[in-house]
C-alpha positions as CSV (number, residue, x, y, z in Angstrom):
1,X,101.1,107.6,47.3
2,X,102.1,106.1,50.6
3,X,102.5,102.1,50.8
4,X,104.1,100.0,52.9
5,X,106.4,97.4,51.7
6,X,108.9,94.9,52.3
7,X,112.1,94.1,50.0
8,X,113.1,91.4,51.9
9,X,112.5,88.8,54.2
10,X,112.4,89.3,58.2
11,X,111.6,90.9,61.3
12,X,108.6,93.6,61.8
13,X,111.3,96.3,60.9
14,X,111.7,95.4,57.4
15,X,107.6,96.9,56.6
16,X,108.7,100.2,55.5
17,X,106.9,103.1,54.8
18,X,107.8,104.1,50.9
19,X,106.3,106.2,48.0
20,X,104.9,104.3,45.5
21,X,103.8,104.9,41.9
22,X,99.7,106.2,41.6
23,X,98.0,103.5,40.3
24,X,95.9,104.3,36.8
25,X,93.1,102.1,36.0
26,X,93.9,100.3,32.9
27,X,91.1,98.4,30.6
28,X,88.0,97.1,33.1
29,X,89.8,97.8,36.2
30,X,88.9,100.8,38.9
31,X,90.9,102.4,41.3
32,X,90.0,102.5,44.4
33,X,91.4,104.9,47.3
34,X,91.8,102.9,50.3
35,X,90.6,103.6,53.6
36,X,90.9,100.6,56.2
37,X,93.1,97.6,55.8
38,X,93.1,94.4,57.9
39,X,96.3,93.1,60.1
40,X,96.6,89.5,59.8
41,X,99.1,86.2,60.6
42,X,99.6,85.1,56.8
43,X,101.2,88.7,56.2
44,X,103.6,87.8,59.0
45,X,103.9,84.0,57.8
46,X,105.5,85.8,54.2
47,X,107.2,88.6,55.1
48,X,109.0,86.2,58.1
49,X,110.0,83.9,55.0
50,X,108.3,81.6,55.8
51,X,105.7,80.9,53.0
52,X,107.0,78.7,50.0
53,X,108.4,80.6,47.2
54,X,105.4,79.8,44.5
55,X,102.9,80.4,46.9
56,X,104.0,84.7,46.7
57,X,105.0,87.0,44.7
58,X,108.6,87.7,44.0
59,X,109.9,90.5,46.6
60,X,109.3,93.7,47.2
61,X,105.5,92.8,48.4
62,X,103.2,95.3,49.4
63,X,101.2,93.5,52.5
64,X,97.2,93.6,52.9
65,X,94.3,90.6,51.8
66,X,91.5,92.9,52.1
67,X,90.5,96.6,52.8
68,X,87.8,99.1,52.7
69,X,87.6,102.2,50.1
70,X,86.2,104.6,47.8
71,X,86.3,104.0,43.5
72,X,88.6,107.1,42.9
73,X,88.6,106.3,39.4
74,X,86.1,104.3,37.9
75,X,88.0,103.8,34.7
76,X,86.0,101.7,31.9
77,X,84.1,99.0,34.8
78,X,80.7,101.8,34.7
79,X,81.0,101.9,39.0
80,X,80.2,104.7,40.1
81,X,82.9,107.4,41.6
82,X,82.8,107.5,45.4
83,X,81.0,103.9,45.8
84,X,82.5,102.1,48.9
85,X,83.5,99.0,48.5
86,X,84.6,95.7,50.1
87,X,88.4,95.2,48.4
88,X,88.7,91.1,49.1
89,X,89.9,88.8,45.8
90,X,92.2,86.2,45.2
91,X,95.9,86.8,46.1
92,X,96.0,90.2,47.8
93,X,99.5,90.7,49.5
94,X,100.2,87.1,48.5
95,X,100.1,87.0,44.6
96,X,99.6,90.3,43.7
97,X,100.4,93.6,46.3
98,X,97.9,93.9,48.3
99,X,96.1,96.1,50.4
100,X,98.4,98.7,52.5
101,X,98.6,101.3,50.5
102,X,96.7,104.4,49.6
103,X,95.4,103.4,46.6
104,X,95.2,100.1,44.4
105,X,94.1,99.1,40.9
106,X,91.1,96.6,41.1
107,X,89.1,94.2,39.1
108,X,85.7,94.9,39.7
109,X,85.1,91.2,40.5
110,X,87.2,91.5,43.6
111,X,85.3,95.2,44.5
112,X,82.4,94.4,46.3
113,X,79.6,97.6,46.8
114,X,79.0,98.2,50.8
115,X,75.2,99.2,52.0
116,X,75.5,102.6,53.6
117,X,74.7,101.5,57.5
118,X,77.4,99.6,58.2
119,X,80.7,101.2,58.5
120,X,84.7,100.9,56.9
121,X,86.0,99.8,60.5
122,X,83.2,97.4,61.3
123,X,83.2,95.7,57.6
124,X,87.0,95.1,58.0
125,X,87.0,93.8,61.2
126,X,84.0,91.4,59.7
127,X,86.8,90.4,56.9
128,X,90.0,90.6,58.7
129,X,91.2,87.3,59.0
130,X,88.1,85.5,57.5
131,X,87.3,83.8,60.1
132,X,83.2,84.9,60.0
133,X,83.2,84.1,56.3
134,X,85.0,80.2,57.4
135,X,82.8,79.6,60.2
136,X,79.4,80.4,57.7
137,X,81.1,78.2,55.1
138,X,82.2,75.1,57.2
139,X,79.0,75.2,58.8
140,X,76.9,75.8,56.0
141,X,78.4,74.1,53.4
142,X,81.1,71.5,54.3
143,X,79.5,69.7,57.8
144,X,75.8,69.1,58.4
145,X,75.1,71.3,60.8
146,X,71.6,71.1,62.2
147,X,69.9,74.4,64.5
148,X,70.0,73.2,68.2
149,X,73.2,71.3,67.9
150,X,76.4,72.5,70.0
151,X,79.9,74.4,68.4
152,X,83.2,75.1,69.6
153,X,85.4,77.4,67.9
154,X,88.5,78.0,70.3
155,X,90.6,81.2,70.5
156,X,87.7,83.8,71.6
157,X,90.3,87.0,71.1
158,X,90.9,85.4,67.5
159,X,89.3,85.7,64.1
160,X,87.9,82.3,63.7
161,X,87.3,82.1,67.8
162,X,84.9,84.9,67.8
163,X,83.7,84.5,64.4
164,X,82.5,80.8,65.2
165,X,81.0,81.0,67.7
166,X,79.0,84.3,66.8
167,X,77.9,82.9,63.2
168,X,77.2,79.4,65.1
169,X,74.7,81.6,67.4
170,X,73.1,83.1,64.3
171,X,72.5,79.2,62.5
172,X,70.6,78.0,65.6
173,X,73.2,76.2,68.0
174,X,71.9,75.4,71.5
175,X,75.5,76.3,72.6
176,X,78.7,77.7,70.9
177,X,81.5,77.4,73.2
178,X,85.1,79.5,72.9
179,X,88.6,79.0,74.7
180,X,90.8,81.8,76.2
181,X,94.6,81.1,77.3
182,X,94.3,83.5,80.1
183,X,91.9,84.7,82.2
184,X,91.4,88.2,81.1
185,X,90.6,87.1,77.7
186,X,87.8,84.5,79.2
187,X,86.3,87.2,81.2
188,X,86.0,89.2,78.1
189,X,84.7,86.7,76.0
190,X,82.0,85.8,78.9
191,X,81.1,89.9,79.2
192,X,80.2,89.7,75.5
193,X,78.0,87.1,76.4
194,X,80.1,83.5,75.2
195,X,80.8,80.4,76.8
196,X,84.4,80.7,77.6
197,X,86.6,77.9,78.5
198,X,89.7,79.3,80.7
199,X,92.2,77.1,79.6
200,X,95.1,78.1,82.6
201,X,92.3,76.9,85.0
202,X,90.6,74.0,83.4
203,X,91.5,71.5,80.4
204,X,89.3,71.7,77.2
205,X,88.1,68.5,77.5
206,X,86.9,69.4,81.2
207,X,85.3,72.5,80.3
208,X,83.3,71.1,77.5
209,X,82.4,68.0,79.6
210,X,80.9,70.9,81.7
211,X,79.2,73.1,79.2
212,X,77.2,69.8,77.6
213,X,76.4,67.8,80.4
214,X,79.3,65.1,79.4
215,X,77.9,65.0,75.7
216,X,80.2,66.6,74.0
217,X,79.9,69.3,70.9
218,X,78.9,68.2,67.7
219,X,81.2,70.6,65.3
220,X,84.9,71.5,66.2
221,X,86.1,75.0,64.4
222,X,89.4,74.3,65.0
223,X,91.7,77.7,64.1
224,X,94.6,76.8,66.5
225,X,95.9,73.5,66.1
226,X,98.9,72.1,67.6
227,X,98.4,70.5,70.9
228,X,94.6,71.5,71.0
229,X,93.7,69.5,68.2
230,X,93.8,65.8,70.0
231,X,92.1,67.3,73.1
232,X,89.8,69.2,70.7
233,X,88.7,65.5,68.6
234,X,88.0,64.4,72.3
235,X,85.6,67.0,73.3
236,X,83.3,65.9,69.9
237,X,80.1,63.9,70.7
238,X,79.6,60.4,68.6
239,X,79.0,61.2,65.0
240,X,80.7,64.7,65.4
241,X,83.1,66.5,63.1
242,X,86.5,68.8,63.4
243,X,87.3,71.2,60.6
244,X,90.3,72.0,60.4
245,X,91.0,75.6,59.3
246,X,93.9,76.6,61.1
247,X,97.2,75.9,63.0
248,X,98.7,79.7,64.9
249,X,99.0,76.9,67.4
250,X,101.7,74.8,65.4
251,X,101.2,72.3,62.7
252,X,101.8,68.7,64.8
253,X,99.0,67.0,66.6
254,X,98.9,63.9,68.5
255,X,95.4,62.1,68.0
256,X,93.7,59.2,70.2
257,X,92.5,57.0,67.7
258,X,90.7,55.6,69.7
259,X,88.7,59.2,69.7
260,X,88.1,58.4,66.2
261,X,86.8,55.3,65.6
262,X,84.5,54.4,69.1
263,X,83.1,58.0,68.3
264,X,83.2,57.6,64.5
265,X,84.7,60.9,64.5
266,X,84.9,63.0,60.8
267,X,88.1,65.4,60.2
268,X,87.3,67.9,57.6
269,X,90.2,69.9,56.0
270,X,89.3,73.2,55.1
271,X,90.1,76.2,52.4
272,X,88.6,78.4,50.2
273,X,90.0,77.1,46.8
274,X,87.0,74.2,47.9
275,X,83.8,76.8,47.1
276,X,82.9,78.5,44.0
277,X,82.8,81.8,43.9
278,X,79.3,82.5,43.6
279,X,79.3,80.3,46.7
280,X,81.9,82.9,48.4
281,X,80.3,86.0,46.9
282,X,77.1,84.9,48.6
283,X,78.5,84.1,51.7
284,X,80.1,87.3,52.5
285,X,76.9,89.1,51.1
286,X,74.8,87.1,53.9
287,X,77.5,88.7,56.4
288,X,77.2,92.2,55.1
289,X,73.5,91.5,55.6
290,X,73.7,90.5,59.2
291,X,76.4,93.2,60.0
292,X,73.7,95.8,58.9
293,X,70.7,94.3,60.6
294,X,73.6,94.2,63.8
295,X,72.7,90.4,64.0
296,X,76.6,90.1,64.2
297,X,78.9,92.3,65.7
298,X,82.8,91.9,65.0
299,X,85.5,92.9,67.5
300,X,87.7,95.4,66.9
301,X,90.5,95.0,68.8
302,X,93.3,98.3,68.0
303,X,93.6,100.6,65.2
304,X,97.3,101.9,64.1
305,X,97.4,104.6,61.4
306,X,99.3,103.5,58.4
307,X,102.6,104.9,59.1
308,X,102.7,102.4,62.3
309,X,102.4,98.7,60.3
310,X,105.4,97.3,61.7
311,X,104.3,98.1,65.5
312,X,100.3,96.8,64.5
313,X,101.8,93.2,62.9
314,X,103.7,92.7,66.3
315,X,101.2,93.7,68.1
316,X,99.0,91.1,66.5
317,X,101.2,88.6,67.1
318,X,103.2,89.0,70.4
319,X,100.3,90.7,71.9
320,X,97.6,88.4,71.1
321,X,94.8,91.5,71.0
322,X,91.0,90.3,71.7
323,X,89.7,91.7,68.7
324,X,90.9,92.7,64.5
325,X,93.8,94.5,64.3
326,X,93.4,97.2,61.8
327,X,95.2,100.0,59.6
328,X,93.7,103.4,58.8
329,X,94.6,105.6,56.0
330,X,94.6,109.2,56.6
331,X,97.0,111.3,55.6
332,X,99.2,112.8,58.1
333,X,97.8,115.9,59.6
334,X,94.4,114.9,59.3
């Protein structure tokens, strides 16, 4: 089968297209034939080297945290052959290969059945870089979010950008405000209907003042970090919160304190290892849910077939797309 894979650390060129063995499911796994694949920043972050040793597998590493696909072989787990499923567990292209390749072995646990009227490219772009599935889980589950209150979730064009401020919309907010770096992206982001804050003509702090009549937001989704985050504490109202789930911005942040405590401001660190799983499980079937009843409607930004990995990672990251990157999986000729 076709994979791509890296054997060692570097630029986009080292994601090489290769032959790898056919998977066979052993006891209580499937195997499932893949047939979307998200693009995301943590694949860059390991294949750059830039992800500590015990946090990945040892090298070669086959890229990909979750996928769409077909059970090829059901093996001994009693699914049925041909069910689509969502591909999204624990350590995917981190711990264990992951996802870009044609076909995988999978515990069941991990396989997640699809309903049949929502497609491969739209549920991947839902998964691809989880930033639906954070937003529903900070906002349900780690901040007391109340319907009518106000949300900003900056970055429109990115995962947790778009996916904030559409699963905010869903919960009730009044308003659910994004940021865009350059115009383009803001006028995009206002076509498909959102609040956009253009941050080469205003500062955040500015355009929130605007968008709540000086009050302020009451949650902060904050995927980008860096410099954003002080100015991003000073757009809360009193009482609000900042969840941090993120930093493509950079990982230092200057604070006000005085933000903090005349506001009596909350920070809120955030990351999967905090929920259960039959918290997760649920949360991602409520998605699903929504994604079918077209409540929610995920971004696709490009498509590369497989064979073109390398250019779709640098795309993702030089390009900054407005909308999921993805990876399809037919075979050449096709």
């Amino acid at each position: 089968m076709r994979g791509i894979r890296y054997e060692r650390f570097g630029d986009y060129s080292e994601l090489t297209l290769v032959e790898l063995p056919d998977p066979r499911p052993g006891e209580g796994t499937a195997v499932v034939r893949m047939t979307v694949a998200g693009v995301t920043p943590l694949d860059n972050t390991i294949r750059a080297g830039h992800m500590a040793p015990e946090l990945h597998k040892p090298l070669p590493i086959v890229p990909g945290g979750v996928g769409v696909g077909r059970v090829e072989d059901p093996g001994t787990t009693g699914l049925p052959e041909g069910t689509r499923v969502l591909i999204a567990g624990p350590g995917y292209g981190t711990l264990q290969d992951g996802t870009w390749r044609e076909y995988l072995e999978a515990d069941p646990a991990h396989l997640l059945p699809l309903p049949d009227d929502v497609s491969d490219l739209d549920v991947a772009a839902l998964v691809t870089g989880a930033g639906y599935l954070t937003a529903y889980l900070a906002l349900t589950e780690l901040v007391s979010f109340q319907p009518g209150q106000s949300v900003l979730a900056p970055g429109i064009g990115g995962s947790v950008g778009f996916g904030g401020v559409e699963v905010a919309r869903v919960l009730g907010a009044a308003t659910a405000i994004s940021t865009a770096s350059t115009t383009e992206k803001a006028v995009l982001g206002r076509k498909a209907g959102y609040d956009v804050i253009d941050l080469s003509q205003e500062s955040l702090r500015e355009g929130v003042a605007r968008l709540t009549d000086g009050r302020g937001v009451d949650v902060v989704l904050d995927g980008i970090g860096g410099p954003l985050t002080g100015e991003a504490l000073g757009s809360l109202a009193r009482s609000g919160t900042l969840v941090s789930v993120g930093y493509s911005g950079g990982t230092q942040a200057s604070v006000n304190v005085t933000d903090l405590i005349w506001k009596a401001l909350h920070v809120q660190g955030f990351k999967f290892a905090l929920f259960r799983p039959s918290v997760l499980g649920a949360a991602i079937t409520t998605l699903l849910d929504w994604l079918a009843a077209g409540t929610i409607s995920p971004t696709i930004g490009t498509v590369f077939p497989l064979e073109q990995a390398a250019q779709a990672q640098r795309h993702l990251m030089e390009d900054r797309p407005f909308g999921r990157v993805l990876l399809t999986f037919a075979a050449p000729g096709q």
